[in-house]
N, C-alpha and C positions, 0 to 999 in steps of 0.2 A: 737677970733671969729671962729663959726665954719665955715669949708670947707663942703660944699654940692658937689655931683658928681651924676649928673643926667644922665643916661646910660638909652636913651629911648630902648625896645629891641620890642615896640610894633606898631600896626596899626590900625587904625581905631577911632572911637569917637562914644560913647553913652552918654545917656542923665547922668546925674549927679540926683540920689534920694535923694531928702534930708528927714531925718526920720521925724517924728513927736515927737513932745515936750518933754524931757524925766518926766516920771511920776514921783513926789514925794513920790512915797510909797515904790514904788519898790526896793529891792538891801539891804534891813534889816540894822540894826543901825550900826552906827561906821563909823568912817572919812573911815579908810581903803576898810570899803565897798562902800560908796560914792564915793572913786574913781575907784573903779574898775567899777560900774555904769557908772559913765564918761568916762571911757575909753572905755564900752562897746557901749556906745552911737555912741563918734568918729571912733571905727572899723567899726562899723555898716556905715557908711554915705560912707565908703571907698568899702566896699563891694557893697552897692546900687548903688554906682557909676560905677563900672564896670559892673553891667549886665545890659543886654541888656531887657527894658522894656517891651518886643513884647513876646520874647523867654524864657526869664525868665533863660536863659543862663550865668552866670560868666566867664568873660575873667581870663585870667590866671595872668593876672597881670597890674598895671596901674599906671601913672605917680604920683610922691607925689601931683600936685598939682589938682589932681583928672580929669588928662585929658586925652584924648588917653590912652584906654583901649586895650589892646593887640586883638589882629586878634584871636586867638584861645583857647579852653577850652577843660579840660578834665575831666573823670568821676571824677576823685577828688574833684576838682574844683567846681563841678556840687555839689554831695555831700556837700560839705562844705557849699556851700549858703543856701543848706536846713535844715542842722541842725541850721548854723546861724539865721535863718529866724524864727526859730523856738524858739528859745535863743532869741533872738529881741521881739520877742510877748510877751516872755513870763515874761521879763524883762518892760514891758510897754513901750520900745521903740517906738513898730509900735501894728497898733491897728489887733484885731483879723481878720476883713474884710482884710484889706491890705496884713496881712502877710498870710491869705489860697487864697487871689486871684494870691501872688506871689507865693505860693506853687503850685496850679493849672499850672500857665503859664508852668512853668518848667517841670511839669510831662506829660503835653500836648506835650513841643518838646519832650522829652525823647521815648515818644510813638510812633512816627513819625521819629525818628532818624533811623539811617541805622546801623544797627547790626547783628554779626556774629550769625545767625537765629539757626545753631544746638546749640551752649550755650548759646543763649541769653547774650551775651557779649556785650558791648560797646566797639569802637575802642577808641584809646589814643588821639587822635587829631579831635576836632569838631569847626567851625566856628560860632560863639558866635550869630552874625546874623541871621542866620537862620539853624542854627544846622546840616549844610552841615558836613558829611566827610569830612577832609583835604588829599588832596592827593597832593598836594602842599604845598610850607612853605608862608605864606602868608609875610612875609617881606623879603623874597629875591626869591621866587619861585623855590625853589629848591624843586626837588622830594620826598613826604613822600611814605614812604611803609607803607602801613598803621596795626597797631599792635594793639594788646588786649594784657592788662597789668593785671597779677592778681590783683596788691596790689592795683592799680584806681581800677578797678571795686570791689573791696576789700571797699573800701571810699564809693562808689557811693551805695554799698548795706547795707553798715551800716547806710546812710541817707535814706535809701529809708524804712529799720525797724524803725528807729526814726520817719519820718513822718505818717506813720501807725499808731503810736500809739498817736504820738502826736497828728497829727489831724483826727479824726474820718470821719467827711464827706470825706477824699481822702485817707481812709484805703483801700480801696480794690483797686484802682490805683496804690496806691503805693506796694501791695503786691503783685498785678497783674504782676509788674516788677520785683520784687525782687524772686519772684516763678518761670521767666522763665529761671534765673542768674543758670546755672551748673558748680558749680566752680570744677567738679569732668574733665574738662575740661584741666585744669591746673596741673592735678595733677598725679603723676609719680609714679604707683605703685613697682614700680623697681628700683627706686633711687641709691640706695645702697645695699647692701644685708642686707635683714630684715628690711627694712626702708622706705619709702614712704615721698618723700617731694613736694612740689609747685614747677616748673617750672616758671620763670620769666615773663614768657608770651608767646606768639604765635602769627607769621605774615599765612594770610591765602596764601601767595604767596611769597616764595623766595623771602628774602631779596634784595637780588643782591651780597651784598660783609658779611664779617661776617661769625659768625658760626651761622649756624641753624641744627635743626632734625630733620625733616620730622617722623611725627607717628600722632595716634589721639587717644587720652584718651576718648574721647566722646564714645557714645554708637551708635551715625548716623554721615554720612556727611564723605564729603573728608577729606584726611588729610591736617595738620596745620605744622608749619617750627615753631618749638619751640626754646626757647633761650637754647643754651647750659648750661646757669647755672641755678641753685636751689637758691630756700630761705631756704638757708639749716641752717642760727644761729637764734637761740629762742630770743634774745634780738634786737627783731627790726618789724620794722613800718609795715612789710607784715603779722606777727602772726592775724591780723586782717582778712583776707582772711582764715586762716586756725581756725580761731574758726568759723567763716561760714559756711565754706565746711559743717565741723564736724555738727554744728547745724541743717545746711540742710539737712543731711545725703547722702553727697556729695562724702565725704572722708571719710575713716576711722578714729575713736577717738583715733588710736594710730601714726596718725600722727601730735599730738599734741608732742608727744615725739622724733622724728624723725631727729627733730634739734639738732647745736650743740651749749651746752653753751662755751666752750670754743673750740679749735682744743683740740684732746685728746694730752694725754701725753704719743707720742711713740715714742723714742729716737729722734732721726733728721727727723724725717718724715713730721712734721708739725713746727722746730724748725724755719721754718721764721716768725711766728705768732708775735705779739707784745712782750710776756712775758712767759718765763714757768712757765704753769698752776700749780694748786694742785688742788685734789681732789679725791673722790673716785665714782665706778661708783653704780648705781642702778637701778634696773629693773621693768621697768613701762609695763603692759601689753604684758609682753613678750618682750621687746624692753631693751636691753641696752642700759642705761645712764650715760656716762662722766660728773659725776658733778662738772665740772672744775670750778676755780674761778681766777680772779686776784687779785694782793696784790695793794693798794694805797691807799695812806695815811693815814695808820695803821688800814685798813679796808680792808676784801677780798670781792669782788662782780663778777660778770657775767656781761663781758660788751659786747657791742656792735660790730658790726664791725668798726663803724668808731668812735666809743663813742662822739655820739652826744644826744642829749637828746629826740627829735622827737622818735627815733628809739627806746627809750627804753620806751617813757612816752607817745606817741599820741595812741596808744589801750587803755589805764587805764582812755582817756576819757570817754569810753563807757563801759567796761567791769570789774566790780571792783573787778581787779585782784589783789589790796592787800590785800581786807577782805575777796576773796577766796583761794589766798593763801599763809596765813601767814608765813608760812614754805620757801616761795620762793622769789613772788613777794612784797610780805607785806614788806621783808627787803633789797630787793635789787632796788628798786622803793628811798629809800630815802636814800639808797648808793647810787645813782646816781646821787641824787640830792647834797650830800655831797661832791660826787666827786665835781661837775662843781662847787661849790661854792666858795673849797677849790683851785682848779685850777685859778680861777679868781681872789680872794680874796688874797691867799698865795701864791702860787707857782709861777704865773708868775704875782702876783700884777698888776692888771691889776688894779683894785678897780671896779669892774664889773663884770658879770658873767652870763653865760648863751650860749649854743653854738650849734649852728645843722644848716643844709645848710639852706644857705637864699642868698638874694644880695649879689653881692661882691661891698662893696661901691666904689672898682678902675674901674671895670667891670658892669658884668651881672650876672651871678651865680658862687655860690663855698658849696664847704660843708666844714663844723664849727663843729671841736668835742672836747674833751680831749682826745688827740691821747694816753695815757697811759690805757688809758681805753676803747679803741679800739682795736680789736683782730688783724683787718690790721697793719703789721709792719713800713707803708709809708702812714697811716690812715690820717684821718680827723684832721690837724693841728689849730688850736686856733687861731694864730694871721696871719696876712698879708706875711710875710716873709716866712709863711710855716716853718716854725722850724720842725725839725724832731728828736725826743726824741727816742735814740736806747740804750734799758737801756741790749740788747742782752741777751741770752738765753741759759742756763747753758750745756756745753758740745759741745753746734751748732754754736751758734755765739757769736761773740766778743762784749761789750756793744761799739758803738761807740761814741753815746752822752747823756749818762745818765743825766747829768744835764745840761741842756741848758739854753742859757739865750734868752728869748721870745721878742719879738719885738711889732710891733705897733696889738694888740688885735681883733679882731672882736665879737662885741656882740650883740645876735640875740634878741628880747625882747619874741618875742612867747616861745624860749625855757625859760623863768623866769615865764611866763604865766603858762607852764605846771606842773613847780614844786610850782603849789598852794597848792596842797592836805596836801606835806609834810616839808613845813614852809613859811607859809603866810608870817609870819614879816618879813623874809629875799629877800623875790620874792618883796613886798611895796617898802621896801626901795631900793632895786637893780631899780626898776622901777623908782621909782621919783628921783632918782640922773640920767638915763639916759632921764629922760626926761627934767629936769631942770637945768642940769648940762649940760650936753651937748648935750644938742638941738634935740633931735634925736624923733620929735613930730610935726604932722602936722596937716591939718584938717582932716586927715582921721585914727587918731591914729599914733602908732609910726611909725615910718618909718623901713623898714625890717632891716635893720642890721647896727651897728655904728663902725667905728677903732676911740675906747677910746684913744691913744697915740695920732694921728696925730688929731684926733673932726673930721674925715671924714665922713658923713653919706650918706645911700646907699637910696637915697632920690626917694623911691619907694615900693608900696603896692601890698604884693601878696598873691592873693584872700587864696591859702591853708596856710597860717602862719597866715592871717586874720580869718581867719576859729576855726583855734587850738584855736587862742586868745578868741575867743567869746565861744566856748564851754568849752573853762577854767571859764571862767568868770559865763557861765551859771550853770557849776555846784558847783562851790565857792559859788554864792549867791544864789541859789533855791535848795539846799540841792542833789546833783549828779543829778541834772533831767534829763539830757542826757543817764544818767545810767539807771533810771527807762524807760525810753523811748523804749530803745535797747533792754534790756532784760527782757522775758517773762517764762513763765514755761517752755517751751517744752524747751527755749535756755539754761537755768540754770542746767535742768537735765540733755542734752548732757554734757556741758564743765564743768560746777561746778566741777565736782569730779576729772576731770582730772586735775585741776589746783590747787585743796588741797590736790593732792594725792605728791603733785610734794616737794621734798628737796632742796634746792638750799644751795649752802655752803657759804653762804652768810654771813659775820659777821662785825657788825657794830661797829666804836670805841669807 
């Protein structure tokens, strides 16, 4: 029998949406699509259940049995509901009236929200009710400093070009917000020498404790306490903020190249990294490139920092970066998907597979990766126990646990969702063993995250992994429509060329 562990981390109660009938036509032939239909059905009833009817607001996460919705939301969050909503229509979940009057709700508080007026930025923390700034934590009231995050308002401006195009009557609302978004606000033209990356984000007032930098990338307005770090590696969940910039002509197009795919390969300099790299470098736009790669299982690819799949596969929801570039992300998009497979599957036989932060079914939150395929050397571990795979690093460190033996698994189903593009029948069946096998399915879809060993599930829905699900699912069954949605000519001319111009030493076995 399975173990449930219900770790409420939320406050408050809204109404519970229930969708409308699912249509029979919709979701194209075949059992496999049928269930993906179903499943799209029950994400959706889990997502309606957390926002707020009035606001048109998604709480950030809510109980499995669809009750108490958390106290707060963020631009992600917000984002997510509208491409969902949009996925929902267009799936015949909910009907076209339903789902532009819940478009409208939402773009009405977003307009009335309180935001950083020189970027037109969203802050990180918004009260789901009525779309108050949080400057308190609403279940323990502890002080928030309130912060602009690139990679949320990264989300929040990629649903706001999705509803643009998806719905025509609230094109110009939704562009109206997306036109005042300056993401050249975030962005650090002095990074490194000759480089130019994304800052983490920006508090408009002294954190209190922490490191911050006082400067201002903006071209008006006081200065901003920016995070000490950069989104400085190319395989990860922020590249969405930086094909923006670039689109909007925010940033420069050669800070498309300005991450790194691996740490370079320069003696002990970076030898704490997970693994020593190979590669060789080449030169994009004047910009040197370390086109580092890692070796796993008998495959070299570009991982991540914590090699979780989110980080390497939630942009290729919208951006389709493997048909532009084949050269790079066309082969390292289903090395990643081979990794996790292989890691679940073989290496730590988990007989399940799939991993990127979600619940922690003991807890509240954790991040879930294949730490071999993560550049952090104390990265994102797979199962409960945290194992940590130090397979060490030729000349710097010592290997100390190359081959470990893994313990009780954690598996996230959104990340099985993402690797739809690059093998259906393996994502089908990894799904219906967790969901019939062990339990790990409620009324609102599956439950965020299961430990396969012990049947524990993390018996709770959160609204951005409900989000990924449903825009996997939208563009599985309606041929990338999320794809078609996002991108337009003027966005295709900016970034296309930068992302077919790109090499990656990617080789698949």
């Amino acid at each position: 029998m399975r173990r449930v562990i219900r770790t409420s981390i939320a406050i408050g109660l809204a109404a519970v949406l229930v969708a409308p009938p699912l249509s029979a036509s919709a979701g194209g032939g075949g059992s496999g699509d049928r269930q993906l239909q179903r499943y799209a059905k029950d994400t959706w009833t889990s997502l309606a259940a957390m926002t707020d009817p009035a606001t048109g607001l998604t709480a950030d996460n809510i109980e499995g049995d669809l009750s108490a919705p958390a106290g707060y939301t963020s631009p992600t969050n917000i984002g997510g509901y509208l491409w969902s909503t949009l996925v929902a229509r267009d799936l015949g979940i909910i009907s076209k009236k339903d789902a532009r009057a819940r478009l409208a709700a939402t773009l009405s508080s977003l307009e009335t929200m309180e935001k950083h007026e020189p970027s037109g930025m969203f802050y990180n923390w918004y009260a789901p009710s009525d779309g108050a700034k949080l400057v308190t934590w609403p279940s323990s009231g502890d002080v928030v400093h309130p912060f602009l995050s690139t990679v949320d308002n990264g989300w929040l401006a990629t649903a706001l070009r999705v509803v643009a195009e998806g719905e025509p009557r609230l094109s110009s609302r939704a562009l109206s917000l997306y036109d005042d978004m300056d993401f050249g606000w975030f962005h650090d033209l002095n990074a490194r020498e000759g480089v130019s990356l994304n800052r983490g984000g920006f508090w408009v007032a002294p954190p209190g404790d922490g490191c911050a930098v006082p400067d201002n990338y903006g071209s008006t307005g006081a200065d901003v306490f920016y995070t000490c770090h950069w989104y400085d590696t190319s395989v990860s969940e922020a590249r969405i903020a930086t094909y923006i910039g670039i689109a909007k002509g925010d940033i420069p197009p050669t800070a498309y190249y300005g991450t790194y795919r691996t740490m370079p390969d320069k003696g002990c300099d970076f030898g704490w990294q997970e693994q020593k790299p190979t590669g060789v470098t080449r030169n994009y736009l004047g910009v040197d490139v370390y086109e580092g790669t890692y070796s796993y299982a008998g495959m070299k690819l570009v991982p991540a920092w914590g090699g979780s799949m989110f980080e390497a596969l939630m942009p290729d929801l919208f951006v389709p970066e493997a048909d532009w570039g084949p050269r790079s992300w066309g082969l390292n998009h289903p090395a990643t998907v081979k990794a996790q497979i292989h890691h679940g599957m073989k290496e730590a036989d988990y007989g399940y597979w799939g991993f990127s932060p979600a619940s922690d079914p003991f807890a509240e939150y954790r991040e879930y990766g294949v730490e071999e395929i993560g550049i952090s050397s104390d990265g994102y571990g797979s199962d409960v126990e945290k194992t940590n795979v130090d397979v060490g690093y030729e000349g710097c460190r010592e290997a100390t646990n190359p081959s470990p033996e893994f313990g009780d698994g954690v598996v996230t189903p959104h990340a099985a969702f993402l690797a739809l593009p690059y093998n259906k029948k393996a994502v089908l069946s990894n799904l219906s063993g967790i969901k019939n096998t062990l339990g790990a399915y409620g009324p609102g879809g599956f439950y965020d995250a299961v430990a396969v060993g012990s049947d524990t599930v993390a018996d709770r829905y959160l609204s951005l992994d409900q989000s990924m699900i449903m825009a996997a699912i939208g563009n599985e069954l309606l041929d990338d429509r999320l794809k078609d949605y996002f991108v337009d000519k003027s966005f295709s001319s900016a970034v296309k060329p930068l992302v077919k111009a790109q090499v990656f030493g990617t080789k698949l076995r």
